[in-house]
N, C-alpha and C positions, 0 to 999 in steps of 0.2 A: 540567428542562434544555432549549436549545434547540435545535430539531432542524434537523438540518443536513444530510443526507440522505432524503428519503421517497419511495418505491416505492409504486404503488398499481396492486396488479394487472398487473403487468410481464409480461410472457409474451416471451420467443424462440422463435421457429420458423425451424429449417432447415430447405428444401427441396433433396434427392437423388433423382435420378430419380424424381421424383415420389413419391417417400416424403418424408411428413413427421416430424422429428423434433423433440418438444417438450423443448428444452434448459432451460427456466422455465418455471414454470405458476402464473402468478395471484401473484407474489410481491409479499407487502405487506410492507413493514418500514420502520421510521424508525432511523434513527442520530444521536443528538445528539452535540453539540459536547463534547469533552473526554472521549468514552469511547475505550474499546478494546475490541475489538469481534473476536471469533474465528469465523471460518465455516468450517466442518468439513462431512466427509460420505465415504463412499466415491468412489473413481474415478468419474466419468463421472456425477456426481451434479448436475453444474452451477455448483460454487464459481469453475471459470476462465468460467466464461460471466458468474456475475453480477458476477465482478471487472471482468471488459470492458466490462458494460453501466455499471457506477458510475465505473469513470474513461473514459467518453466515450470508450472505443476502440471499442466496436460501440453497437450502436442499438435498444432493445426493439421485435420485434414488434406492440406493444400495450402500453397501459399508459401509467402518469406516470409522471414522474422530475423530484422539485425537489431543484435543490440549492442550498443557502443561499438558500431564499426564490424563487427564477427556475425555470421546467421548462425542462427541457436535452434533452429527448426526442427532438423535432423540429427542434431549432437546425440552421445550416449545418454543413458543413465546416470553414469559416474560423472560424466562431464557437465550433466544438466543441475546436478546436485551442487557439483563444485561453483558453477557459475551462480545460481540461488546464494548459496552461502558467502560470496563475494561481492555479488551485484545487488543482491534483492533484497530489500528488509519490507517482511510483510506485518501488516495492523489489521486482527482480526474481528469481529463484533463479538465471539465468545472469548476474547482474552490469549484464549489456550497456556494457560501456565499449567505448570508443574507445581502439583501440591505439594511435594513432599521436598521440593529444594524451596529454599529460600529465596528473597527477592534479586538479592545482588547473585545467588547462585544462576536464577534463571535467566538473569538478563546475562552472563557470561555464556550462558549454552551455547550460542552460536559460534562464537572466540574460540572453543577447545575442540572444533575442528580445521581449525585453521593453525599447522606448523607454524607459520610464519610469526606466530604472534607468541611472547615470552610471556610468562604469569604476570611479570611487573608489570607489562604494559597491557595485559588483559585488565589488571585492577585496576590500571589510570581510566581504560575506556570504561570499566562499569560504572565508576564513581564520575567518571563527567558526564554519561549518558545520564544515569539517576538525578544527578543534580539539574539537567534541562531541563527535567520534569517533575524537580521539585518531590522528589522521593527519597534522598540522601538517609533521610533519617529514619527510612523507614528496610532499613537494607536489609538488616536480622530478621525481618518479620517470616511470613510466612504469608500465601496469596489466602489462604483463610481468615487473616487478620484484617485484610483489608478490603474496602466497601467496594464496590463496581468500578466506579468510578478510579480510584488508586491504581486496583489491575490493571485498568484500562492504559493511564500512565505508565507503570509501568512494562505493558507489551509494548509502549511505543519507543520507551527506554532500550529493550530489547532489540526492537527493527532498527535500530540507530547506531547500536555500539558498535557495529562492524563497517562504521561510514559506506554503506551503499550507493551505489550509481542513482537509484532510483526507489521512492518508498510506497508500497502498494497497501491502499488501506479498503478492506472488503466492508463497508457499512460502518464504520468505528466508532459511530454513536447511538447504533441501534440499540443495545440494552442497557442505556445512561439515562437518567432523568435531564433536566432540562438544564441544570446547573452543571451538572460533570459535564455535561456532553459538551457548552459553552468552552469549557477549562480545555480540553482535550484538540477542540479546535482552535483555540489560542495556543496550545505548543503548537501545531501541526503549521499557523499563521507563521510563529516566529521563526521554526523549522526551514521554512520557505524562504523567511526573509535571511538568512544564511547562509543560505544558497543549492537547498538539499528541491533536488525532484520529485513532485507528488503528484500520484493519481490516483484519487479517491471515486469507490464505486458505491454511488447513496442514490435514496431514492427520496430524503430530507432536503425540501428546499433550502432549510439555512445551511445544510454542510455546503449544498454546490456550488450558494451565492460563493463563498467562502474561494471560491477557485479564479483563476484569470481566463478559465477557459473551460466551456463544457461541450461534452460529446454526447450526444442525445441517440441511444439505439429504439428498434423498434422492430421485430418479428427478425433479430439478427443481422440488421442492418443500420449502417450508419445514416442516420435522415438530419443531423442537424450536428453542425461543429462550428465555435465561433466563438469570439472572445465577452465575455460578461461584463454591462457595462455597472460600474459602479455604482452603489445604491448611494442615494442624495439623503441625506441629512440635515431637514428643515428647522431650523431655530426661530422658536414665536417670539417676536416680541414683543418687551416689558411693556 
């Protein structure tokens, strides 16, 4: 497979009153194209740190970062931002929409910084990202109209319409009940089966089962990477 995220030796360090705290230590990993990918661990183990450092919202330490073939490590600002907006569609567990645009308006946000893209074919990507997820009809609304669950949908609508390299989901069923969150990881399944990149940072045994492969951190460090063996589904019978 081709590898489409690689880490070599990554490290974050915060500095607090002169205390340092080592939030990464030495993380090596690759991510090829077309997996799904589960990073798990206890609290405070460093799965939001390494989600920040691979969608370009913080900056290792030390260490490489390629992503799709280019190192993104030391890029600018402007550059990091442009590569997010091109590469990275993120799934947040707050949602983060925008109350006061509409549904198809917020899934379009990311689109109208991109030149490249003309209005007509901004509206084809809103309206075929919304329809993956089963929100078409809900486009006019407004995210106050809609229950946790729907938002949820449609943020995932949003990390999608810009066809990203890779789709970064931070917890995406932490504030679902048991039946959205089901719904949420069935687009995220079929997502996959299409041929889109996922790697989901939960600490929900069912989202992980849900992956081909989990990374297990612990005090910052990678202690367990390897592929998930399929759960068995026993039929009693008549």
């Amino acid at each position: 497979m081709e590898p489409l995220v690689e880490l070599t030796d990554v490290n974050k360090i915060f500095l607090t009153d002169e205390i340092e705290t080592h939030a990464l230590s030495k993380i090596t990993l690759t991510l090829c194209k077309g997996e799904y990918v589960a990073i798990s661990g206890p609290s405070g183990c460093g799965k939001s740190t390494l989600l920040s450092v691979l969608g370009l919202l913080d900056t290792p330490s030390s260490g490489m970062y390629r992503l799709a073939g280019h190192n993104v490590e030391s890029i600018s600002k402007q550059q990091r931002a442009q590569v997010r907006n091109r590469d990275i569609g993120f799934i947040f567990q707050s949602f983060n929409l925008i109350s006061d645009l509409t549904i198809e308006e917020n899934v379009a946000l990311p689109l109208t910084y991109r030149s490249d893209i003309s209005k007509a074919e901004r509206q084809q990507r809103v309206a075929e990202a919304l329809a993956k997820v089963n929100m078409s009809h809900r486009s006019r609304h407004y995210p106050s109209q809609l229950s946790g669950g729907q938002q949820q949908r449609v943020a995932v609508a949003r990390a999608i319409v810009g066809n990203p390299s890779i789709l970064l989901a931070d917890e995406p069923t932490g504030n679902l009940d048991s039946q959205n969150a089901e719904a949420v990881l069935n687009i995220l399944d079929t997502l996959h089966q299409e041929g889109a990149t996922i790697c989901i940072v939960t600490h929900d045994p069912r989202s992980a089962e849900r992956a081909q492969r989990r990374i297990v951190l612990s005090d910052g460090k990678v202690v367990g990477d390897g592929e998930l063996v399929p759960q068995l589904t026993l039929v009693k019978e008549a």
